[in-house]
Each structure stands twice: as C-alpha cells, then as structure tokens.
N, C-alpha and C positions, 0 to 999 in steps of 0.2 A: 587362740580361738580357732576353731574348725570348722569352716566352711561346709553345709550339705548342699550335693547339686544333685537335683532329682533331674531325672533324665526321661522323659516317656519317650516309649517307643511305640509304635502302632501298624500294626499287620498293613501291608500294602493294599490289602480289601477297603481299609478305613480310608486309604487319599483316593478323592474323586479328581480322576483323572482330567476329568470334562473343566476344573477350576484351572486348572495349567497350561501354560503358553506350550508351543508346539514345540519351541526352543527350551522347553525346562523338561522338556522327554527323549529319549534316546529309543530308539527302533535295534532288538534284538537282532543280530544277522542270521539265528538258527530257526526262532520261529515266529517271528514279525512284530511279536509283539513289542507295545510301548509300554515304556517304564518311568518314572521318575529319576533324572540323574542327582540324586542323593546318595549315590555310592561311588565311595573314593575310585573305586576300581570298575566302576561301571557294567559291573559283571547283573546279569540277568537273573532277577528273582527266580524265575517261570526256570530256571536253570535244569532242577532234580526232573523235569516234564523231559527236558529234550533227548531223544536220543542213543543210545550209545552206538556209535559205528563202530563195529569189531574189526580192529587190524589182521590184516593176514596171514598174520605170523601167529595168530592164537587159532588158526584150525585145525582142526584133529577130532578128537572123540571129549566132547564135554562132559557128557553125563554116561559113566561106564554102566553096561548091564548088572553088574553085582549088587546092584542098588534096588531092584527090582520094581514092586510098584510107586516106590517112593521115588524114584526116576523119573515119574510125571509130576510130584508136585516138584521136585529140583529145578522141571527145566521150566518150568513158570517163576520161580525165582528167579533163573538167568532172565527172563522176559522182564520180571518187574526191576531187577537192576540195570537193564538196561534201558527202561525207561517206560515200560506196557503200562498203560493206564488201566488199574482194575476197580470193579465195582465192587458198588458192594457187596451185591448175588454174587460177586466172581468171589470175591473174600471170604464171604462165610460158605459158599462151599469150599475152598483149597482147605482151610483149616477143621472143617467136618470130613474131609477128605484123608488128612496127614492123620487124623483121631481112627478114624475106619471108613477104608479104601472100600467095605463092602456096601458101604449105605448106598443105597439105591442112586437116590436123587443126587448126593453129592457128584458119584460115581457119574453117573450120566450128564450131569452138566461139566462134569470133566472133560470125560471121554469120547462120550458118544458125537459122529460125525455133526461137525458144526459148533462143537463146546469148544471150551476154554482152551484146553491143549489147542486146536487146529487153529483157531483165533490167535494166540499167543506166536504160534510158528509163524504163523500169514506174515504176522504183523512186524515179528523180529527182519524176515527176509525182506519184508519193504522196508525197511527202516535202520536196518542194522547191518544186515550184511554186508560188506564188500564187494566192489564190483564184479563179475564172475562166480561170483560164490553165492551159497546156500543154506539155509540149519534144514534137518530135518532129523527122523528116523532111520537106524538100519541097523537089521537084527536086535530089536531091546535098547540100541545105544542112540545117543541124540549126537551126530555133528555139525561141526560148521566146515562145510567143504567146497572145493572147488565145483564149478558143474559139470566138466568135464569127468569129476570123481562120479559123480551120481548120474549123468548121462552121456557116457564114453559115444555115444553116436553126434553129440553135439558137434562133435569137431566137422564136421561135415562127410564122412567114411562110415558110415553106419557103422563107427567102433571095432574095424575092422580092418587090416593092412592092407598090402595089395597083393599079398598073398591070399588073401583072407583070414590071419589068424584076428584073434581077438587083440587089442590092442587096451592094454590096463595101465591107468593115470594113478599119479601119487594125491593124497588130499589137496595138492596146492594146483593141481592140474599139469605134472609135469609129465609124461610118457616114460614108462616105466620100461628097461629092458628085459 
C-alpha cells in the first residue's frame, strides 16, 4: 500500500506574522525584515528585493555602444537584476519601449530627465555600487567605474600634476603613466 501525503504550502503573505512569538521570527541582516524561521537554512524570503552590491573586479564598460538604443533598456535590466524595484508604469513602458524606441510616451518616461534610466542609475549607485565607484554614462556606453575614472580632480589636484599635465586613472582608480 502507498501512502499519499499532501503537503500544502502557502505564500508567506498567507502567515500572519502578528499570531507569532518574537522567538519563532528571525530579523533579516540586509533588510530588517522579519520572517518566519520555517527554513531549514534560514535564508530570507524578501531575498530577490535585496541588493546586488557589484564587486570591483566587474568594472569596466557594461553595456558597449554597438547596442545602440537598446543600450537603455539593457541597462535597466542590469538595474532590475540587481535588485531595482519596477512598477508597473516602469514595466509597461520598458517593454513598449524594447517594441518601438520611437513611441512617444514610452520614450519619455524612459529617457526624459527624471525617468526611468536616471531613476534606475540613482538607485544602482546607492545601492549597488562599491565604495569609490560609480555606474553612469560615457560616450553611448554605461559603466561601473572608479570615481577618480569619471572625476580625475577628485583626488584633490584638480586632475592635474605638479607640472600641471593632466593626470589620467584606470576604471579601478589607479594613475595611469
């Protein structure tokens, strides 16, 4: 004879957290929240929400110019894989977006100052980047670079020797000879 064991499972929305001892919750270290410890490995439902911080070893040039307008919806994908929260307005423009780049409304709530792209950079460089480092634009391409790459006066020299030549950093911030 064969035994069935029905097994329910139920989205984490369905347990009311409020019915739970404080001691049958565990507190997230990334982003506070409480959870049920009903998981063997204790790992964080709220998980796909947190984060990605980019190691410094993956800066360079993410998204190459040869991509051309589709180069803006890629680097909102870098955004959503690493963790950008999009709406729904953000969703159904990106993909009226990737269909035709000329539609108005899509176009503008991409691009125009204050959309989505400049929203999605903001949010990567708080949230993602590495300490010293950046995403942004430069010439068509999207990186994640040192700051010293995208503002050589940072170093305190207005970018400039003691000769006065100009003084030019490698993406990791290193001084270039």
């Amino acid at each position: 004879m064969t035994a069935v064991i029905q097994v329910n499972t139920y989205p984490l929305s369905d347990i009311v957290i409020g019915s739970l001892n404080d001691s049958d919750l565990v507190t997230c270290g990334t982003c506070g929240k409480k959870f049920p410890d009903i998981y063997p490995s204790a790992r964080c439902p709220y998980e796909y929400e947190h984060p990605r911080k980019w190691p410094t070893d993956e800066a360079g040039c993410l998204i190459g110019g040869h991509h051309g307008w589709h180069g803006h919806a890629y680097m909102i994908d870098l955004a959503v894989q690493s963790g950008y929260p999009m709406t729904e307005k953000d969703t159904r423009a990106l993909d009226i977006y990737r269909g035709n780049a000329s539609h108005d409304a899509a176009s503008q709530h991409m691009l125009d100052q204050g959309g989505l792209m400049d929203k999605a950079e903001e949010w990567m460089n708080k949230h993602c980047a590495p300490e010293g480092y950046s995403f942004g634009w430069h010439e068509g391409e999207f990186f994640l670079a040192h700051n010293y790459w995208w503002y050589p006066e940072a170093d305190g020299n207005d970018g400039r020797d003691c000769q006065g030549k100009d003084i030019h950093y490698d993406i990791h911030g290193a001084q270039e000879v």
